[in-house]
C-alpha positions as CSV (number, residue, x, y, z in Angstrom):
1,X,0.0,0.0,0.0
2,X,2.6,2.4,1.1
3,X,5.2,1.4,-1.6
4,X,2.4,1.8,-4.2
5,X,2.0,5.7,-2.9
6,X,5.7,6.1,-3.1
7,X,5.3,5.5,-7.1
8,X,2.7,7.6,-7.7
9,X,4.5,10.0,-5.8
10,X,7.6,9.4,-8.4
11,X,5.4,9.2,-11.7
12,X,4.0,12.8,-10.5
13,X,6.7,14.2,-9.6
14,X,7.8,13.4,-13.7
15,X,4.5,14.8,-15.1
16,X,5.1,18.1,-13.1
17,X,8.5,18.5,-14.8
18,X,6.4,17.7,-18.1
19,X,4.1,20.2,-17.3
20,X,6.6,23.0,-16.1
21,X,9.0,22.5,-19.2
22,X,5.5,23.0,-21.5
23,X,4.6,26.1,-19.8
24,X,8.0,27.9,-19.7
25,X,8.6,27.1,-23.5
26,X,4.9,28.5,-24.5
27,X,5.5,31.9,-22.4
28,X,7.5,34.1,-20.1
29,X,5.5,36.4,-19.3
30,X,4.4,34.3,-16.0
31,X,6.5,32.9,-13.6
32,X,6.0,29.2,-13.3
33,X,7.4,27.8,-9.7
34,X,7.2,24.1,-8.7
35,X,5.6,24.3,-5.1
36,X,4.1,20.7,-5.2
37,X,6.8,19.9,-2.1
38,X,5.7,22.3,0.1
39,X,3.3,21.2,2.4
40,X,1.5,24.4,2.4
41,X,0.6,24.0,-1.4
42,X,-0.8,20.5,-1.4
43,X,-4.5,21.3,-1.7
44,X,-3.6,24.3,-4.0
45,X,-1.6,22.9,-6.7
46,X,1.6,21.5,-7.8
47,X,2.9,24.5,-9.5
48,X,2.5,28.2,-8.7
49,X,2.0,30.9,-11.5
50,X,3.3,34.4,-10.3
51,X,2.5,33.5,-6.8
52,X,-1.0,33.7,-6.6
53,X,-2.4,31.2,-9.4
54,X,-2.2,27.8,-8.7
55,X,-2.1,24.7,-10.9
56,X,-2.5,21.1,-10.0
57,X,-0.9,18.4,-12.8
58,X,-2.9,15.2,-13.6
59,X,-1.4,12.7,-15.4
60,X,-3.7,10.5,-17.1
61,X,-2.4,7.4,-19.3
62,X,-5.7,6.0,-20.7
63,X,-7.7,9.7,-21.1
64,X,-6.1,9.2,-24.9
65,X,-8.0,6.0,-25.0
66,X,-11.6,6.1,-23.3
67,X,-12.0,10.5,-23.7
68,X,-13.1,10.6,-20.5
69,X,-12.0,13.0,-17.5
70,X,-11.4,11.6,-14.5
71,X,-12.5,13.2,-11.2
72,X,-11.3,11.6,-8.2
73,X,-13.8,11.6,-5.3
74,X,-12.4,9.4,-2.7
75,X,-9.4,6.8,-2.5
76,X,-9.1,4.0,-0.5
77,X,-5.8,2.6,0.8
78,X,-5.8,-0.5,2.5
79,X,-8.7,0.0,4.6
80,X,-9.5,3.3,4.7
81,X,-11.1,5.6,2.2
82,X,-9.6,9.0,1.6
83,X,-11.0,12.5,0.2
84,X,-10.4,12.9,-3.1
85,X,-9.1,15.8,-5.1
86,X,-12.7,17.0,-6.1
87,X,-13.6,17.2,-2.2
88,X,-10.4,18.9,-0.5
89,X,-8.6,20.7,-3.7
90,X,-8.5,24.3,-4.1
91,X,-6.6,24.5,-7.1
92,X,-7.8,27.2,-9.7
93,X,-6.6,25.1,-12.6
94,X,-5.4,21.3,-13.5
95,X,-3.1,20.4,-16.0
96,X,-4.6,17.2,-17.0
97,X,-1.2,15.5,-18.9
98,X,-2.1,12.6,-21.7
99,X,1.5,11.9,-22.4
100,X,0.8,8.8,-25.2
101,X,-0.4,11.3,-27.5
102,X,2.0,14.4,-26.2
103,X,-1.2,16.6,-25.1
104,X,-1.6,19.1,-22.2
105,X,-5.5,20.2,-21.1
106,X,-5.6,23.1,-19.1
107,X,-9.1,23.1,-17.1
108,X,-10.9,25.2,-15.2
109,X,-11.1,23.6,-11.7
110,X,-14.2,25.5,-10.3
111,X,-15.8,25.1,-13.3
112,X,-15.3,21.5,-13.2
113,X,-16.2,20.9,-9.7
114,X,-19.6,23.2,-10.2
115,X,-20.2,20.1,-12.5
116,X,-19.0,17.6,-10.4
117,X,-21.1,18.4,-7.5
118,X,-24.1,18.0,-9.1
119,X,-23.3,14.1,-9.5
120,X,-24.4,14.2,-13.3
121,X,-21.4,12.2,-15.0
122,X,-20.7,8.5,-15.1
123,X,-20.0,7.3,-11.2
124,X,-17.3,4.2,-11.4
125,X,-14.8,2.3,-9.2
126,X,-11.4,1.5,-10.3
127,X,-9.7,-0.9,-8.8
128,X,-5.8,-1.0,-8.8
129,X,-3.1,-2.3,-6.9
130,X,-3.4,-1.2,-3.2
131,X,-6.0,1.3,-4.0
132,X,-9.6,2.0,-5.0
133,X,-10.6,5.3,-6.4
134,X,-13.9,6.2,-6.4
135,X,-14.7,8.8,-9.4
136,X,-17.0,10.5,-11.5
137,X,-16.2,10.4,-15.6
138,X,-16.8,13.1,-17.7
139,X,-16.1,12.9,-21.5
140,X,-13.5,15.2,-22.6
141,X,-16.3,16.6,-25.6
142,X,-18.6,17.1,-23.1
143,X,-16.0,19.4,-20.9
144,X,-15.0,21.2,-24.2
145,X,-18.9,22.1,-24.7
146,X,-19.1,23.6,-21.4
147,X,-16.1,25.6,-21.1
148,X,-14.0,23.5,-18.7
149,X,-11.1,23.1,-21.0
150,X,-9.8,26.4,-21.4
151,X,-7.3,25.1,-24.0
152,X,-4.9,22.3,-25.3
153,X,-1.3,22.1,-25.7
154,X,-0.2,19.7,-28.9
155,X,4.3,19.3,-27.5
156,X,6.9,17.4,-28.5
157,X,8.4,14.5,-26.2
């Protein structure tokens, strides 16, 4: 259970480089700052944008596959279930990261959660090892249609 953490802890930590790298090559007019260490940050975001904008990074390795968005409403380890993102976050925007097809969605958290909340998309369990997550789905068209994704980000490996 633990161990499992560790490595998603690792695989993030290489999506947040992903996502950083992206950012600083498509502007410099904002200051991009990883924070995702800091303690303080850890319901705010992963990386920081001039100090006051905060941006969490999802990395998603089938959202090239099924379309779908994943919102994460609890996790259990072991035993014991977990708040997800969608219940404790207070990010302003999420990076959600599709590396197989080289693709960066930027999303409008509270826009997102506004939908979330109301329980309308596809409810699911996913089992993996160590862990259930308990999340909603929402197809990617569907968050294009109502102004979620602010944008996409086409980048070379």
């Amino acid at each position: 259970m633990v161990k499992g953490f560790y490595e998603d802890l690792a695989h993030a930590k290489k999506a947040e480089g992903i996502v950083l790298d992206i950012l600083r090559n498509c502007t410099d007019e904002y200051d991009f700052v990883d924070v995702s260490n800091d303690e303080y940050y850890w319901h705010k975001g992963d990386i920081a944008v001039d100090d006051n904008i905060f941006l969490d990074v999802k990395d998603d390795g089938v959202i090239h596959r099924t379309g779908n968005l994943l919102a994460e409403h609890r996790v259990k380890y072991g035993s014991t279930w977990a708040e997800g993102f969608m219940q404790n976050a207070e990010y302003d925007f999420v990076g959600y990261l599709s590396q197989p097809d080289n693709i960066l969605y930027i999303l409008d958290f509270n826009l997102w959660k506004k939908y979330y909340l109301k329980r309308s998309q596809k409810h699911i369990f996913i089992p993996h090892v160590g862990q259930t997550t308990d999340a909603y789905l929402m197809s990617l068209k569907r968050a294009k249609e109502l102004g979620i994704v602010l944008f996409t980000i086409k980048y070379a490996e």
